[in-house]
N, C-alpha and C positions, 0 to 999 in steps of 0.2 A: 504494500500500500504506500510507503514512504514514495518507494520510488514510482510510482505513478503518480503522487504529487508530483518529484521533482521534476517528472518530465511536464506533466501538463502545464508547469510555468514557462515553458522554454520555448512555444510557438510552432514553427515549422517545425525545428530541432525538435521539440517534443511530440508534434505528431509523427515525425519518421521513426520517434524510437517506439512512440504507440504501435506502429508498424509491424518492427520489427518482431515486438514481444507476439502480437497475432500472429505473425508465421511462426516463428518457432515453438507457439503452440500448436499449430497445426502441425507443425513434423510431429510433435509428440503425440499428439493424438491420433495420426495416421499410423504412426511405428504400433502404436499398442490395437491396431486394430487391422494390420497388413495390409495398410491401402496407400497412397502418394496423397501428401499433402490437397492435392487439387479437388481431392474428396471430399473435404472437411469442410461445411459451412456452418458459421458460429452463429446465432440465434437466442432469441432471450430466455427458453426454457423447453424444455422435453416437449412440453404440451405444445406448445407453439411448433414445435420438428415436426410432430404427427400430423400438426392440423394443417402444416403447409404441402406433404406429403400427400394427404387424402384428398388437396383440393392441384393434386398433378395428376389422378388418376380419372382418366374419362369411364364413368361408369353413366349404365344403360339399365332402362327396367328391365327385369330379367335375372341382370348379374347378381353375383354371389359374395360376400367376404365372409374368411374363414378366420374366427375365432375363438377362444377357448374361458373356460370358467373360472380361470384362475388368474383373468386379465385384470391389472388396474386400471379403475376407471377414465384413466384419460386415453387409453386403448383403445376404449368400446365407444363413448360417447360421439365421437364426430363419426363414428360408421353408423349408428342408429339415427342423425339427421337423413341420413338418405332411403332408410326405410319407406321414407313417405311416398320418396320417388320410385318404390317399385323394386328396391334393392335388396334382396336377401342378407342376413347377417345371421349367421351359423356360428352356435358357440356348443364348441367341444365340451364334450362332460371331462369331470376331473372322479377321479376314484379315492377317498380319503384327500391326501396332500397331492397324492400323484396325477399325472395329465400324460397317458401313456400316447406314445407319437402316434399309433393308428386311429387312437380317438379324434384327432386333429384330418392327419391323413386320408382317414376314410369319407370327411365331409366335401373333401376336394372333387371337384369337378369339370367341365371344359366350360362352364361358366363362370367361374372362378376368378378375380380377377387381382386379388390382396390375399396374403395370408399375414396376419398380424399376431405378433408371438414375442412377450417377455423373455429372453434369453433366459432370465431367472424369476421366478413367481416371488412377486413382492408377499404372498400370504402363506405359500409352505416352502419356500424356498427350491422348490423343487426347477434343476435345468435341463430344459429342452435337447435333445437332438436336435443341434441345425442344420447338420448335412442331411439329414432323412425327410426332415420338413421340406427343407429346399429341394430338393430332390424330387418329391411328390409334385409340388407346386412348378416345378420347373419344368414337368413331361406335359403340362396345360398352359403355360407361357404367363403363371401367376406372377403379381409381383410379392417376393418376399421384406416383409418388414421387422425389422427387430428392435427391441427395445430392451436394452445392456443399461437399463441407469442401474438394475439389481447386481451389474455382473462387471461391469468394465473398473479395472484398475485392480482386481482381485483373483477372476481369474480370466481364462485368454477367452476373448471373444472371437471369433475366426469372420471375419466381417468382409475377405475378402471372399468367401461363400454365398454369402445375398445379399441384395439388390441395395436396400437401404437398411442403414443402423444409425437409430436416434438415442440418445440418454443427456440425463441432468446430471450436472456436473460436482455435486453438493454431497454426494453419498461416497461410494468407494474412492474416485478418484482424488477427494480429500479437497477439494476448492470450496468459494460461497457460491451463495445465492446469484441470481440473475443470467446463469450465459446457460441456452444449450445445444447438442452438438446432435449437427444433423450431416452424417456422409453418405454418400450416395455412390455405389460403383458404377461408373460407367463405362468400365470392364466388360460389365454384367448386362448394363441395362441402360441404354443413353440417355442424357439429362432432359430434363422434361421441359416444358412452359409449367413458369413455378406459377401462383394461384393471385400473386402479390409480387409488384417492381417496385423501387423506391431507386434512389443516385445510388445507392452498394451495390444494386443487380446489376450493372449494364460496367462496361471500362473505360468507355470514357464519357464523362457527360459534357464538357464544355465543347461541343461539336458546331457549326455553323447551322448545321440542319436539327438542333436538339428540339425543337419545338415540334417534328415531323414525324421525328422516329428513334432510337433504342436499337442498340444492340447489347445482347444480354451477356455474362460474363460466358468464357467457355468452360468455365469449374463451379462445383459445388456451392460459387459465392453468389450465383443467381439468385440463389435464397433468403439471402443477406436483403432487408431493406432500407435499413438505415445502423446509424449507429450501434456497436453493442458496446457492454460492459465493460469499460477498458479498466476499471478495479477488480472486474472479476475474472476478467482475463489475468492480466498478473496474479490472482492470486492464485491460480490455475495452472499457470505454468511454474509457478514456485513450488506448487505440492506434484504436479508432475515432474520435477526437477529431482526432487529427492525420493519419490518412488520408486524412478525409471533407476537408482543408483540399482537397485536386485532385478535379478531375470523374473521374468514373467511366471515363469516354472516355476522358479523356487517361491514364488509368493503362493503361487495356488498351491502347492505340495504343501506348505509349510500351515496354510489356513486349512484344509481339506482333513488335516490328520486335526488340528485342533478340533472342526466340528465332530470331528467323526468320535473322536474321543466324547464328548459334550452329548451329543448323542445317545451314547452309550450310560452315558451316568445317570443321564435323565429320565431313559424308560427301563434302569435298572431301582430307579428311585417311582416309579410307577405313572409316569406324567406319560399323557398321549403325547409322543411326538411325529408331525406332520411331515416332517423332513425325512429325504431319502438317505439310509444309511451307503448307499450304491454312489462311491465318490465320483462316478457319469452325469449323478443326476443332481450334485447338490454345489453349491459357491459357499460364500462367508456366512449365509444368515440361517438358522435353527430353530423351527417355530414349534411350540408345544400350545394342546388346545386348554384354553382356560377362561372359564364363560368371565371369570371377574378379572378377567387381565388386565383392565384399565386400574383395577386399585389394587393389582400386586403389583404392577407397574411402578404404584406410588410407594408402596410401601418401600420395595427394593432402591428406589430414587432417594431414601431418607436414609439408606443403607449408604449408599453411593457408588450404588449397581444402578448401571442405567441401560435398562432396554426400550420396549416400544409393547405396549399394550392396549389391545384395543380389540375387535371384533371376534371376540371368543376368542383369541390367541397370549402369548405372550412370542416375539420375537427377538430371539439375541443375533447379535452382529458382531463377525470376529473377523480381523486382518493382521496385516503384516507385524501391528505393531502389536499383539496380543499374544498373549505365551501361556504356557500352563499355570501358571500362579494365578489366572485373569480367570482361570476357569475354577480352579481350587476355593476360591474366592468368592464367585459366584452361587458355586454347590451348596458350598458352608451358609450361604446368607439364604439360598432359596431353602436350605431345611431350617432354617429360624423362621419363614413364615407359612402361613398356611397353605397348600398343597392342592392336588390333586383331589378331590372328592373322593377318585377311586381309581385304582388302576384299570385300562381299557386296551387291552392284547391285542395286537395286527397280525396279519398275516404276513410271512414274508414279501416284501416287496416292499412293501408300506402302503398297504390300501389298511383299512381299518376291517375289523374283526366280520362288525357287522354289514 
């Protein structure tokens, strides 16, 4: 932050070095997502990625989008505006926490025209197969959409796989509020007429003909309409600065045994846990079901365990910077409050008993 003051004093100087800091966030944000910087359009927030995304894709009465039960609501919400218009909106069942890829897969068909899919389920933590989704999606000329804000910075998102990959920038990858990151492969799938132009979409505006006509960027900055968060970019590239010092591997390897561990304590200690103990299908986050999880939440916050409680669940979030003592610590504080009602046995895989 200091030094996006010092530069904003500085004039030109300080907008070239605003500049600078936005490219070299996008290399970083390309590197962690196997794509070239030209991918990367920076935007005010996730929701905003989706909604400029769904207003690129020409849909007709008739078509179909494919998606699933375990989607967060800013997922589902601008595909149900088109409902009105005659549009199908197919949402996959989930089995317990789990959302098995043929449940997704099997709704696909040559009307098909979006399959939109959390890399990682904000509510059981449970992750996707992307190459099998995309794959399906791929044999009908679907567009694939992902949405990595559950996944990106913790473990590897394969983004050079499908079409578009949106996420906020405020969870894993450790930045603030205000910027989110929308890339687009054009590898995959050529860039579209985005839904909205302002002076960021087009390269150059000061033309003799600018009152006539637009030419739109030939990268992912199309999407861009005006300004973004130039404090939240630096502070974005700071904490991708000191993330990117570990390999990608060793971040997921090193979070993946923690959950997995965590896991195991917790339906050893009798709590329904949502999460796949199958390290294919799970990231950083651990959800066990607890209809008063908003006020064990609270109670664990006056501990100074801090998860996230709310819709029948309790959610814990583990990363790079958390180690066995973080979980030791945790166990110790959840058997000091009150518990599970009862314990509720699964079947292997992790669908629930009943």
């Amino acid at each position: 932050m200091q030094a996006y003051l010092n530069n904003r004093g500085l004039a030109d100087a300080g907008r070239a070095a605003h500049a600078a800091v936005e490219e070299r966030l996008r290399g970083r944000l390309a590197t962690l997502l196997g794509l070239g910087p030209e991918s990367v359009a920076l935007v005010s927030n996730a929701s905003e990625a989706i909604n400029l995304v769904v207003g690129s894709v020409p849909l007709v009465p008739g078509d179909n989008v494919v998606l699933n039960a375990m989607e967060y609501p800013s997922m589902v919400q601008p595909w149900l505006r088109w409902v009105a218009r005659g549009v199908d909106v197919r949402v996959a069942p989930a089995i317990g926490g789990d959302v098995p890829t043929s449940s997704i897969t099997d709704l696909i068909d040559d009307r098909t025209k979006v399959v939109g899919v959390s890399h990682v389920s904000y509510l059981s933590g449970w992750r996707h197969d992307l190459a099998a989704i995309t794959k399906a999606a791929d044999a009908v000329g679907a567009l694939t959409l992902v949405d990595a804000t559950q996944s990106l910075g913790v473990v590897r998102v394969p983004g050079d796989l499908v079409d578009v990959v949106i996420s906020s920038s405020y969870k894993w990858l450790l930045g603030g509020h205000g910027l989110g990151i929308l890339a687009w492969n054009a590898a995959r799938r050529p860039l579209p007429e985005p839904p909205a132009v302002g002076w960021r979409s087009v390269g150059e505006i000061f033309t003799d003909d600018r009152m006539e006509r637009y030419d739109l960027h030939s990268t992912a900055r199309r999407f861009e309409v005006g300004l973004p968060s130039y404090p939240s970019i630096y502070s974005l590239d700071a904490s991708l600065a000191w993330l990117q010092q570990f390999p990608a591997e060793a971040v997921e390897e090193h979070v993946l045994a923690l959950t997995g561990r965590l896991i195991n304590e917790l339906s050893e200690r009798g709590w329904d846990v949502l999460t796949s103990a199958d390290d294919a299908h799970r990231a950083g986050n651990v959800s066990v079901r607890a209809q008063n999880g908003a006020d064990l939440a609270v109670d664990l916050a006056d501990r100074a365990v801090h998860c996230w409680g709310g819709d029948g669940r309790l959610r814990f979030s583990l990363h790079l910077f958390n180690g066995d003592a973080d979980i030791d610590r945790l166990l110790a504080t959840l058997d000091s409050v009150p518990g599970p009602a009862s314990p509720n046995p699964r079947r292997p895989g992790g669908a629930d008993a009943s």
